[in-house]
Rosetta silent file (secondary structure, phi, psi, omega in degrees, C-alpha in Angstrom):
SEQUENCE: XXXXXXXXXXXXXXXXXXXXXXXXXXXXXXXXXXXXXXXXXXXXXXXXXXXXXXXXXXXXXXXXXXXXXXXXXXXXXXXXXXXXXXXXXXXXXXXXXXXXXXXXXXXXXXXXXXXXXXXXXXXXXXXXXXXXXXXXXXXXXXXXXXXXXXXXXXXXXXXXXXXXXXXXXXXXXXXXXXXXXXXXXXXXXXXXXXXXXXXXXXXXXXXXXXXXXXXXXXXXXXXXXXXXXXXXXXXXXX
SCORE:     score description
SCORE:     0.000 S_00000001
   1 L     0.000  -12.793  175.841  115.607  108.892   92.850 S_00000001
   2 L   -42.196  117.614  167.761  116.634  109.398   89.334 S_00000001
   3 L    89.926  -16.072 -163.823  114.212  107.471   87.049 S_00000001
   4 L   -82.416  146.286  166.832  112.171  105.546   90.068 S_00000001
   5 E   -66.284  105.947  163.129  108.098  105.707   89.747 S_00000001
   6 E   -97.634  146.842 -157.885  106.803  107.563   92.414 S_00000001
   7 E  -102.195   60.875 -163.889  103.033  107.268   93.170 S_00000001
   8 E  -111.877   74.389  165.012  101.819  110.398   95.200 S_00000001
   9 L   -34.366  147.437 -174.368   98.027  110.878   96.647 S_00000001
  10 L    56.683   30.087 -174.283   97.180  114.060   97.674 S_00000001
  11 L  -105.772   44.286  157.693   99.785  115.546   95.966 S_00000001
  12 L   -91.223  -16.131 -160.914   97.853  119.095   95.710 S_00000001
  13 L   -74.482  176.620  144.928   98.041  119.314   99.279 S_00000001
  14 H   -16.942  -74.748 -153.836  100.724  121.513  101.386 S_00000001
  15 H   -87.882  -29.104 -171.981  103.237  118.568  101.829 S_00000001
  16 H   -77.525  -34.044 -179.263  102.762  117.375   98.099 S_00000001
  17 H   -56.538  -48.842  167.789  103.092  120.993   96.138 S_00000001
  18 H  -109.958   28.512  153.096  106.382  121.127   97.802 S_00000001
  19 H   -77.969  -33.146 -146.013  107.860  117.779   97.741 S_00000001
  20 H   -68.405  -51.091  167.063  106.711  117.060   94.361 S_00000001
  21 H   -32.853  -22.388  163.744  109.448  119.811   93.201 S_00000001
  22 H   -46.667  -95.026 -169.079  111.999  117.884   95.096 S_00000001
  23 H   -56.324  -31.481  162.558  111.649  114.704   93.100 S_00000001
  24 H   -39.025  -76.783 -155.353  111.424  116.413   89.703 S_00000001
  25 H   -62.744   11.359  172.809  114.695  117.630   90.344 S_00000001
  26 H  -113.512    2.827  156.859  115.801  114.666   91.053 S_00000001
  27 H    97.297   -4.636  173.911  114.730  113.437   87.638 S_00000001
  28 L   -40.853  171.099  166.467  112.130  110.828   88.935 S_00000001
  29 E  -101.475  138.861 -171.963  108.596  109.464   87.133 S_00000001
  30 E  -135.871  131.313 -173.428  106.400  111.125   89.163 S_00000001
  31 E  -126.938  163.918 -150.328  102.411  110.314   88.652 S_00000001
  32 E  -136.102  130.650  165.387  100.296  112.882   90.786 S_00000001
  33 L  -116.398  148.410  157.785   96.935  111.803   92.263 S_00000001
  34 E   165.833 -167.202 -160.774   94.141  114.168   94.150 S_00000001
  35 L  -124.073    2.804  165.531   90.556  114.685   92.898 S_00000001
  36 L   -86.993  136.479 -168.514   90.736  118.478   91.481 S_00000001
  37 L  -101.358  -32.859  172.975   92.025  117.553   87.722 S_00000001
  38 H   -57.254  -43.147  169.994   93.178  121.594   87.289 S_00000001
  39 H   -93.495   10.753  177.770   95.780  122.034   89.836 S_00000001
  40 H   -79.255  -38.010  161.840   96.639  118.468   89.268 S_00000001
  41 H   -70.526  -17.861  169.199   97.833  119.472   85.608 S_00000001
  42 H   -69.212  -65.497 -147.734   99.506  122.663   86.941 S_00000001
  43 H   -64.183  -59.937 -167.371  101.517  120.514   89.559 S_00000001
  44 H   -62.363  -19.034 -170.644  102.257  118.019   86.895 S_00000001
  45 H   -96.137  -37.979  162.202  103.251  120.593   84.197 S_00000001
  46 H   -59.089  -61.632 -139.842  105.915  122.296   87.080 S_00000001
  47 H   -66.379  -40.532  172.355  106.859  118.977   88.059 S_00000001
  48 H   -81.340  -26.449 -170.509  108.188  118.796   83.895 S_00000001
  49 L   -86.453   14.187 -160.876  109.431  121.963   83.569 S_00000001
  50 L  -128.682   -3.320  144.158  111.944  121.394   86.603 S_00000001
  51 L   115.130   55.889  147.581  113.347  117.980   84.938 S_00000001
  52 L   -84.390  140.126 -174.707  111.133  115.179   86.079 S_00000001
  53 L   -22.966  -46.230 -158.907  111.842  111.781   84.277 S_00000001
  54 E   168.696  141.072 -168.712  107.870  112.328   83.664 S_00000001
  55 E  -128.862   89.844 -152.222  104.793  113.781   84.722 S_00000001
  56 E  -113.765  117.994  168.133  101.233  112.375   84.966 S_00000001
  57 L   -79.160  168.436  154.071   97.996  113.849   86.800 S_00000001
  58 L  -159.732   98.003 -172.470   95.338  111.299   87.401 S_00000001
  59 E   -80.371  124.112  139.142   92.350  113.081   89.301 S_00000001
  60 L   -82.739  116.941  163.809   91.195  109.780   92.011 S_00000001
  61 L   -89.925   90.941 -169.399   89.405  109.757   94.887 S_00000001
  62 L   -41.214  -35.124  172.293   91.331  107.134   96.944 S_00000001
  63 L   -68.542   -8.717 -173.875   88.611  106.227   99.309 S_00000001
  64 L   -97.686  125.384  156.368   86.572  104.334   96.445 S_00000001
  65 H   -38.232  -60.071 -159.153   88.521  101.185   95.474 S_00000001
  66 H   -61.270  -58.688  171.772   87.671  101.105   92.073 S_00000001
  67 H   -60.720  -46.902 -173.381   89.476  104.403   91.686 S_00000001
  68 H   -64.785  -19.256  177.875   92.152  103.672   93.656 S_00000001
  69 H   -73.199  -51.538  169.393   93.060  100.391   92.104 S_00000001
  70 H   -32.908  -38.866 -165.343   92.620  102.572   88.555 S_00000001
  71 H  -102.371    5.290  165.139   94.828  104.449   89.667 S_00000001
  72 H   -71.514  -52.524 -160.179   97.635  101.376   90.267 S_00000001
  73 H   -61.442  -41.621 -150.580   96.831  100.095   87.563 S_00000001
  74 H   -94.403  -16.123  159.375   97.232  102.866   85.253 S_00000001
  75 H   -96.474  -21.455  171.316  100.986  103.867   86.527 S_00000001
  76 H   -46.954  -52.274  166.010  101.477  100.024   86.238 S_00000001
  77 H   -45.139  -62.657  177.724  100.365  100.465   82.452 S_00000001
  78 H   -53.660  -85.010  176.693  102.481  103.358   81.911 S_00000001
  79 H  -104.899   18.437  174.629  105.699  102.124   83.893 S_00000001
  80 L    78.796   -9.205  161.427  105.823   98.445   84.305 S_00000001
  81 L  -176.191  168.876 -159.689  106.297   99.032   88.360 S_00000001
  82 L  -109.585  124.065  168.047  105.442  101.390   91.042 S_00000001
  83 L   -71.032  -75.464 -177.163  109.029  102.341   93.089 S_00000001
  84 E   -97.920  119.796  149.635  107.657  104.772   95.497 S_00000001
  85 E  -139.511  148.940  177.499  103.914  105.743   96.808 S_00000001
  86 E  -123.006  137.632 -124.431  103.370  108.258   98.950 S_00000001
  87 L  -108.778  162.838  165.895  100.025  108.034  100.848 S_00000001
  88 L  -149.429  -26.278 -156.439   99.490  112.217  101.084 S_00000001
  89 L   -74.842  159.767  170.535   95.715  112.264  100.794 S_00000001
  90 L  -177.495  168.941  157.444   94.150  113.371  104.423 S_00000001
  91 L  -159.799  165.152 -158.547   91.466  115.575  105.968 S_00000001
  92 L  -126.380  140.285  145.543   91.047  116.911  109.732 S_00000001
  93 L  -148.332  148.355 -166.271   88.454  117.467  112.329 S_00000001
  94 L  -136.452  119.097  161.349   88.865  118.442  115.737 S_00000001
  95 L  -157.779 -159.780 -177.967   85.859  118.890  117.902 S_00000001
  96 L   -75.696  125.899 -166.553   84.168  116.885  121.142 S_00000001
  97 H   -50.653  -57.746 -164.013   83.915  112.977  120.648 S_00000001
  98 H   -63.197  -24.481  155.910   80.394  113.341  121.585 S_00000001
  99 H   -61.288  -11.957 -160.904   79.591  116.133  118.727 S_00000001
 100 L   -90.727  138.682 -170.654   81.080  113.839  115.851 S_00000001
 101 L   -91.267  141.585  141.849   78.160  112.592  113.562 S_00000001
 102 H     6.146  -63.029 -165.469   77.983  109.395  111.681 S_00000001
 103 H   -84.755  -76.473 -172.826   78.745  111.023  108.207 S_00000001
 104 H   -44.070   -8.241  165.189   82.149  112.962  109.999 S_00000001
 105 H   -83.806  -29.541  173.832   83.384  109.753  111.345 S_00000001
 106 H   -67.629  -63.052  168.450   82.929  107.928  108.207 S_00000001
 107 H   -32.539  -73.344 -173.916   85.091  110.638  106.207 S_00000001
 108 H   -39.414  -38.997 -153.291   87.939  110.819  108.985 S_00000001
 109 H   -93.369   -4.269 -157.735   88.077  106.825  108.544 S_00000001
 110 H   -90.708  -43.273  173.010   87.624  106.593  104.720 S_00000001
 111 H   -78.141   14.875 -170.762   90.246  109.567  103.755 S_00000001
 112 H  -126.876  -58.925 -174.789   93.036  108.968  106.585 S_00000001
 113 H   -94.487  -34.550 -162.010   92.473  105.266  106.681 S_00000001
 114 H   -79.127  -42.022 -152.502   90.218  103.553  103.989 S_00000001
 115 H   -75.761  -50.911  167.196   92.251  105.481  101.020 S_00000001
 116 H   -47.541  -35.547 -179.487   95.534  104.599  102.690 S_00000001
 117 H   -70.753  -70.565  174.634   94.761  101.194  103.107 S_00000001
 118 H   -55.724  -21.030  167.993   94.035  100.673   99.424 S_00000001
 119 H   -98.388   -0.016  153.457   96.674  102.088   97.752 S_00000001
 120 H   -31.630  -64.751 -143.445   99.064  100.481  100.188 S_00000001
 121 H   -56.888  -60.308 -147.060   97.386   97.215   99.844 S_00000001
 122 H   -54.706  -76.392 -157.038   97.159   97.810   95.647 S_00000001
 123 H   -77.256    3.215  174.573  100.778   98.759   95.106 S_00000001
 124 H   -63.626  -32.280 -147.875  101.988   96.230   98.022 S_00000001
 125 H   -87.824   -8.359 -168.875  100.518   93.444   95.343 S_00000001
 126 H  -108.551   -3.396 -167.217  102.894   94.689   92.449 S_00000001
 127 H   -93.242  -14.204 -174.571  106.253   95.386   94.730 S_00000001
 128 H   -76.484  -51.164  176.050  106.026   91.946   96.335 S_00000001
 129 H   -28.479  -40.576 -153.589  105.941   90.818   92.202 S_00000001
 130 H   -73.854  -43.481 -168.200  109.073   93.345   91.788 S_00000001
 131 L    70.415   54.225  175.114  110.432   92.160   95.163 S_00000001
 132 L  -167.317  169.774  157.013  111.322   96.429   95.941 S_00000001
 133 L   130.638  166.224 -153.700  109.526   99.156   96.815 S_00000001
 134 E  -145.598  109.625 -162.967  109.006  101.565   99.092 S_00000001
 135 E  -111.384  136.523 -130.004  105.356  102.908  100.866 S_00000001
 136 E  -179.550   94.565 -167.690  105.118  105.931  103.064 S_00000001
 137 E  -104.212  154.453 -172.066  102.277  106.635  105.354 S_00000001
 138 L  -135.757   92.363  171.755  101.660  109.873  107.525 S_00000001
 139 L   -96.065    9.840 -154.415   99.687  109.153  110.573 S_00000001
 140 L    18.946 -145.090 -168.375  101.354  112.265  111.998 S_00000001
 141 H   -85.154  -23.740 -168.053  101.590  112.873  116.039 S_00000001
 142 H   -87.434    4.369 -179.584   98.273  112.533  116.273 S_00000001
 143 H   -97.668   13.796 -161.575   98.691  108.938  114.973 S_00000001
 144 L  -129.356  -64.783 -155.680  101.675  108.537  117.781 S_00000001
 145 L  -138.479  126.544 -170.937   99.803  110.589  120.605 S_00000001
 146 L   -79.348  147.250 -179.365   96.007  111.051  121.420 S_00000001
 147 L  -157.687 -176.740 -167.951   94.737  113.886  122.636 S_00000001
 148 L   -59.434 -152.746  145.568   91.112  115.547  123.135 S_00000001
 149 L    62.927  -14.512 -176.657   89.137  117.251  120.565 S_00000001
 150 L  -131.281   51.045  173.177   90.456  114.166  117.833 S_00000001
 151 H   -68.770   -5.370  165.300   88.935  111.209  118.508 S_00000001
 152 H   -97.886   -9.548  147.715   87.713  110.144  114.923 S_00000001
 153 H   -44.510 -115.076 -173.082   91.333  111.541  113.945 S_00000001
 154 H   -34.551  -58.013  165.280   93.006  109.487  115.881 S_00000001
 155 H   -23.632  -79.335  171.677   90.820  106.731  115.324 S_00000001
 156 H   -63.501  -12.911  167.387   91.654  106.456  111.687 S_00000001
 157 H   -97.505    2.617  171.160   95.199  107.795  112.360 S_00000001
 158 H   -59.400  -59.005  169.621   95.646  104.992  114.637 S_00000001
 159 L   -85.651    6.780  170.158   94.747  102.282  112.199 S_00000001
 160 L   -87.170 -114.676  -89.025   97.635  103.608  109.640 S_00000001
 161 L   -85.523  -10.507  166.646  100.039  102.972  111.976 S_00000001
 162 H   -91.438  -44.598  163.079   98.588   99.205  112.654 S_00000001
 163 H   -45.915  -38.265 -162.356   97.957   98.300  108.986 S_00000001
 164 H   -77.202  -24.267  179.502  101.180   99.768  107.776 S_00000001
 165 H   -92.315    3.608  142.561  103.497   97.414  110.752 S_00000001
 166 H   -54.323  -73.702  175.932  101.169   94.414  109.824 S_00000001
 167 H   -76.736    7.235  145.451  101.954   94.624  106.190 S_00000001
 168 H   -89.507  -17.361  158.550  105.482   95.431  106.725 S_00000001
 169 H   -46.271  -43.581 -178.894  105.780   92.480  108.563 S_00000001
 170 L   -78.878  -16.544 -159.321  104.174   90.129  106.050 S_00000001
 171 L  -122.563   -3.636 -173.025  106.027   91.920  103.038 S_00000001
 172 L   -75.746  -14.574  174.183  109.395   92.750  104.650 S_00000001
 173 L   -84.939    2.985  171.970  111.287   88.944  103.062 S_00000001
 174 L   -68.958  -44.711 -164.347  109.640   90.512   99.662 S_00000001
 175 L   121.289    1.116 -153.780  111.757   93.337   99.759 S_00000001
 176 L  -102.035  134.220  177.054  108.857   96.064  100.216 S_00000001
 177 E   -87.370  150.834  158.965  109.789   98.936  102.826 S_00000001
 178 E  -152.497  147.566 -174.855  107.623  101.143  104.842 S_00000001
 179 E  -128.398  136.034  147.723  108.261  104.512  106.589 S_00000001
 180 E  -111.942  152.821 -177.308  105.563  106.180  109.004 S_00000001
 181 L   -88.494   42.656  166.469  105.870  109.971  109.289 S_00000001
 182 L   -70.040  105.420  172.333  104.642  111.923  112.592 S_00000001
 183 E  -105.783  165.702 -145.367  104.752  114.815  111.823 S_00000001
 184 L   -91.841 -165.541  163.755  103.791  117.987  114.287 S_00000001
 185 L   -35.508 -173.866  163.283  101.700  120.647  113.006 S_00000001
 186 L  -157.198  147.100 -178.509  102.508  121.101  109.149 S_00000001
 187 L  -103.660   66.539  151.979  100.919  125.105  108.360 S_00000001
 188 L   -80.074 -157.075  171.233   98.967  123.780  105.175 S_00000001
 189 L  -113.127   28.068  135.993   95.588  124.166  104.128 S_00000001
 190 L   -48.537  -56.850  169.136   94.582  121.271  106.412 S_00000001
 191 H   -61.367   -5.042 -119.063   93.781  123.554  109.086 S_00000001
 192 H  -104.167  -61.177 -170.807   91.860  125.556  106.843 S_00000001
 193 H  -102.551   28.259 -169.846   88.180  124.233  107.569 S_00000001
 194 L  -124.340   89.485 -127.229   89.373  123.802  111.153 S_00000001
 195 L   -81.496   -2.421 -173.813   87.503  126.003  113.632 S_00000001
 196 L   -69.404  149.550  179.296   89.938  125.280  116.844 S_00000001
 197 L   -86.822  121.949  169.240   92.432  128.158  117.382 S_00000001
 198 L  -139.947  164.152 -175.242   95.611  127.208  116.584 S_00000001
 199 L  -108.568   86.377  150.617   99.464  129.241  115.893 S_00000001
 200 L   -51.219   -8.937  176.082  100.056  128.039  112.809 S_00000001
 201 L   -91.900  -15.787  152.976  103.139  130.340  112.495 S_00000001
 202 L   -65.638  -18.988 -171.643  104.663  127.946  115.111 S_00000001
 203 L   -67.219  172.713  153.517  103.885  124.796  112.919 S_00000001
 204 L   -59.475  154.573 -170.841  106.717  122.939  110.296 S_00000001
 205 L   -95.110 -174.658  170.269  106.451  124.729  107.192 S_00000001
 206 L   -97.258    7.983 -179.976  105.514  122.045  104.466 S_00000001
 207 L   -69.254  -55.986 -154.390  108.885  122.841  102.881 S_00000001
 208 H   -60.468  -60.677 -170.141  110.463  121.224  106.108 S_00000001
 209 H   -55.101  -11.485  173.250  108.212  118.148  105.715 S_00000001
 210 H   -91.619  -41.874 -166.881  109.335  117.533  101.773 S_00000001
 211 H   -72.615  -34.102 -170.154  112.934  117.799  103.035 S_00000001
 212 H   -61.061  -52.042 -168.973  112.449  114.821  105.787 S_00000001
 213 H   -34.492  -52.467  177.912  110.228  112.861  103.085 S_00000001
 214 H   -64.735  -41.140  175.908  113.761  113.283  100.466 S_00000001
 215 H   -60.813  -54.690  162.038  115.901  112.433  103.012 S_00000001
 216 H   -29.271  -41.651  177.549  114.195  109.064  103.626 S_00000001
 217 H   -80.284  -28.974 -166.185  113.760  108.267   99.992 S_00000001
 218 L  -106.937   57.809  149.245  117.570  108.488   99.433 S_00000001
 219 L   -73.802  154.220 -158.743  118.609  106.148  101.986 S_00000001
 220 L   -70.163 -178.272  173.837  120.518  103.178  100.640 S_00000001
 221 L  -110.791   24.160  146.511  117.869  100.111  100.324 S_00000001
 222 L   -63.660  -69.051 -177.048  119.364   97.911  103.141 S_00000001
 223 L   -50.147  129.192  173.068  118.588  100.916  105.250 S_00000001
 224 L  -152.163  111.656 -179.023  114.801  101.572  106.900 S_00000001
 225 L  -100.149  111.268 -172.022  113.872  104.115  108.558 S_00000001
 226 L   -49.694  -37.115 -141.943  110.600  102.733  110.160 S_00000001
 227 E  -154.287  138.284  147.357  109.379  105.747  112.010 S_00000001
 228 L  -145.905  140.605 -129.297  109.800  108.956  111.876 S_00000001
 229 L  -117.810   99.879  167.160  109.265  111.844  114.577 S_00000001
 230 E   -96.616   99.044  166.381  109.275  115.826  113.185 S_00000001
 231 L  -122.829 -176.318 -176.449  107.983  118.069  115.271 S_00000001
 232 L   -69.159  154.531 -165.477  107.943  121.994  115.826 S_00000001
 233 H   -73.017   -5.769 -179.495  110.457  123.089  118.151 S_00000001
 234 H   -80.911   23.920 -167.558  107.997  124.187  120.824 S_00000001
 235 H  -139.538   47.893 -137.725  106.890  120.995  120.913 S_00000001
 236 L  -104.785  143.650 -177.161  109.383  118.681  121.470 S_00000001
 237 L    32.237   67.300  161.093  109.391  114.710  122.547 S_00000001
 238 L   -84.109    0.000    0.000  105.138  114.822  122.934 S_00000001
């Protein structure tokens, strides 16, 4: 990972706060997306003191195009090609298909799907140019296996996991890789605004989920690991 441009949305969240330390230390260019610009300059200012290549906030909102292509464009500017992006942005709701309103279905599909889609799409157009790269989507379990209470969830985690094996199909004689992620619980501050009872001291910590994410990136680049399955141990082969 030494030197490659990594991309990361959401990478204020749980899984990004502790991955992004990962890839400093592994000396990468690391450019940091989310839409708070203060802990995005914190993250980015650790992310230098702990020896990344380089360290760039850019607060984006992913679901509007316009930002998200700004925000291609603007690590393009900077490093002449994108390596790595890692789709991180999400948000959660879990209630009865028949309570979810119009405006909560539209969120679930624009940040889990719409935001994903574009900067896939965005940095797909500069890695087929490169002929490399590597894109990494998180539809987690609930994007593997449906279950009540998250049907606009699942909806939009649904459609990751069909956009992302459509355009590795079209982009895999390019050279461009894709990994999906299910991961179990993760004990972030996803769950946060999320009134269902759940034992979050049973979830993956988000430590564990930055260790799969590192393992994955240093695989040789013949090697792709399409899919991958984490979950907690009480929860094993859902």
């Amino acid at each position: 990972m030494s030197q490659a441009v990594v991309l990361i949305t959401g990478a204020t969240g749980g899984i990004g706060s502790a991955l992004v330390p990962l890839l400093a230390q592994a000396g990468a260019h690391l450019v940091l997306a989310a839409r708070r610009e203060d802990p995005l300059r914190t993250l980015a200012e650790k992310a230098m003191s702990l020896g990344a290549a380089s360290g760039l906030g850019i607060p984006a909102d992913v679901t509007d195009y316009a930002q998200a292509e700004a925000l291609v464009n603007q690590t393009l500017q900077r490093h002449g090609r994108i390596d790595v992006v890692i789709n991180l942005a999400g948000a959660g709701i879990l209630k009865p298909a028949q309570h979810i309103t119009p405006v909560e279905l539209e969120r679930m599909l624009a940040v889990n799907l719409k935001g994903s889609f574009y900067t896939s799409q965005l940095a797909a157009n500069a890695m087929r140019e490169q002929k490399s790269g590597h894109i990494l989507n998180f539809p987690g379990i609930l994007g593997r296996h449906p279950m009540a209470m998250a049907s606009a969830y699942c909806a939009a985690k649904f459609g990751v996991v069909g956009f992302t094996k459509c355009m590795a199909d079209e982009l895999k004689r390019f050279g461009v890789r894709f990994t999906l992620f299910y991961f179990g619980g993760i004990d972030s501050p996803f769950w946060d605004p999320i009134s269902l009872k759940v034992q979050r001291d049973k979830m993956l910590s988000p430590a564990t989920a930055a260790e799969a994410i590192r393992f994955v990136l240093t695989m040789p680049a013949n090697a792709v690991p399409n899919e991958v399955v984490l979950q907690p141990e009480s929860h094993q082969f859902l």
